[in-house]
C-alpha positions in Angstrom: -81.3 14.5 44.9 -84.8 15.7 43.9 -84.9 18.9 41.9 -88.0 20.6 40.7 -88.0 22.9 37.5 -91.2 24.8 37.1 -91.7 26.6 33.6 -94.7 27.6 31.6 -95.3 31.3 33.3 -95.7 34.6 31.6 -98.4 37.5 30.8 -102.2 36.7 30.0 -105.1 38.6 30.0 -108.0 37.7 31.9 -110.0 34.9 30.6 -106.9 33.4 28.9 -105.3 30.1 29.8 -102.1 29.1 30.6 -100.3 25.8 31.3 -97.8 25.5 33.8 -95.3 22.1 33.9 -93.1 21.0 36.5 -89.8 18.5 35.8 -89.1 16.4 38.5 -85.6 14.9 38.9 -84.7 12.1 40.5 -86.9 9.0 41.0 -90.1 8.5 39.1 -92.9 11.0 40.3 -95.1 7.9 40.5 -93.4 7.5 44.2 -94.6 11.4 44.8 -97.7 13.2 46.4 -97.2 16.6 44.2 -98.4 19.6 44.7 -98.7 23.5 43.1 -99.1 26.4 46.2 -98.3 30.7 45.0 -97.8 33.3 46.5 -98.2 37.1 46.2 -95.6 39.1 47.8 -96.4 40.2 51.4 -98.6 37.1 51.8 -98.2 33.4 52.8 -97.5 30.7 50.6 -101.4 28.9 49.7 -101.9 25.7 48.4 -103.6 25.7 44.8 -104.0 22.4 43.7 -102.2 18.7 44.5 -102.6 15.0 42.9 -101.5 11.6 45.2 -98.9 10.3 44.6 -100.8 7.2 42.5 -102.5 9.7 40.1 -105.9 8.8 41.6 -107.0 11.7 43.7 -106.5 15.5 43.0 -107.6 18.3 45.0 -107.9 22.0 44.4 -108.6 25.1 46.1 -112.0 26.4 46.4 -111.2 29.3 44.1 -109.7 27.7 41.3 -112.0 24.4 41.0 -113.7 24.1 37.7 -110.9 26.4 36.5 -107.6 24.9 37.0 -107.0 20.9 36.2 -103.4 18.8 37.6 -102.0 16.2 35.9 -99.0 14.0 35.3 -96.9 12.4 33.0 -95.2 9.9 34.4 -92.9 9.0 31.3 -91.5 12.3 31.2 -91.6 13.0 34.9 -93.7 15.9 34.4 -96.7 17.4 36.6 -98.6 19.7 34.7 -100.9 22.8 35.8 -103.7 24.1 33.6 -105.1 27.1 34.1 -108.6 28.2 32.1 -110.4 31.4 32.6 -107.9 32.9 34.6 -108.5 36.2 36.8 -106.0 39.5 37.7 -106.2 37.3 41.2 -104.6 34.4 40.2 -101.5 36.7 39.7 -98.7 35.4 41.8 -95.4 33.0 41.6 -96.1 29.5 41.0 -94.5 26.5 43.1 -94.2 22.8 42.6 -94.0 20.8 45.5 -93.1 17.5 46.1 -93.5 14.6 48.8 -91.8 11.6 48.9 -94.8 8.9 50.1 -97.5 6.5 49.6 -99.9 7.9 51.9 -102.8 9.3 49.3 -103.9 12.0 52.1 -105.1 15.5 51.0 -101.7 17.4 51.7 -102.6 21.3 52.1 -99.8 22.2 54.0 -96.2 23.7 53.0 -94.5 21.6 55.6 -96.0 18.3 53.7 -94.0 19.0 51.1 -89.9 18.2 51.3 -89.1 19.8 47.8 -89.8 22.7 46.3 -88.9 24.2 42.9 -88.0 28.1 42.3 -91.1 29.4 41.3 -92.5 30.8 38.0 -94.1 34.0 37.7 -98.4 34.3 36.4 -99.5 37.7 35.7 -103.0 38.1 34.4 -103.5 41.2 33.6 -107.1 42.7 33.6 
C-alpha cells in the first residue's frame, strides 16, 4: 500500500524559502510520475509542479517557474519541493501526489494521480 508523508511546512516571510519533502511508501518512487498541487480553502485543488516518473522531465506552473525546483531521491524515496522567493500567494496546503506508471506525459490533473498524502500547511506571510 502506497502512503505519502508530506513534511517541511510552516511560517515564512516573503522572499524566504522553504523546502518541502514528501516520503513515499511502498515501491521505489523510480516506478512513479510524482506530483505537488495546493490548495487555498474555498478553491480547487491546482497543480504546482510534477517530475516523470524517470526523473527526466519536470514541469511547473506558470507562477512558480524560476521560483520553485522538484526533485527526488530515489535512495530514500523522497520527492522534494523547493521553494525560493516565495509570495503571501503561495500560502496554501501542500499535496504530494503520486502515479503509478511509465508513461512520462505532463500530468496536470488531480484525477492523474491515485495517491495523495495529507497535506502540509505554507504560510508566507507579507
Amino acid at each position: 500500500q502506497v502512503r505519502l508523508v508530506e513534511s517541511g511546512g510552516g511560517l515564512v516571510q516573503a522572499g524566504d524559502s522553504l523546502r518541502l519533502s514528501c516520503l513515499h511508501s511502498g515501491r521505489t518512487i523510480d516506478k512513479y510520475a510524482m506530483a505537488w498541487f495546493r490548495q487555498v480553502p474555498g478553491k480547487e485543488r491546482e497543480f504546482v509542479s510534477g517530475i516523470s516518473w524517470s526523473g527526466f522531465t519536470t514541469y511547473y506552473e506558470d507562477s512558480v517557474k524560476g521560483r520553485f525546483t522538484i526533485s527526488r531521491d530515489i535512495a530514500n524515496n523522497t520527492v522534494y519541493l523547493q521553494m525560493t522567493t516565495l509570495k503571501p500567494e503561495d500560502t496554501a496546503a501542500y499535496y504530494c501526489a503520486a502515479a503509478l506508471t511509465y508513461s512520462s506525459r505532463e500530468r496536470k490533473r488531480e484525477e492523474d494521480y491515485a495517491y495523495w498524502g495529507q497535506g502540509t500547511q505554507v504560510t508566507v506571510s507579507s
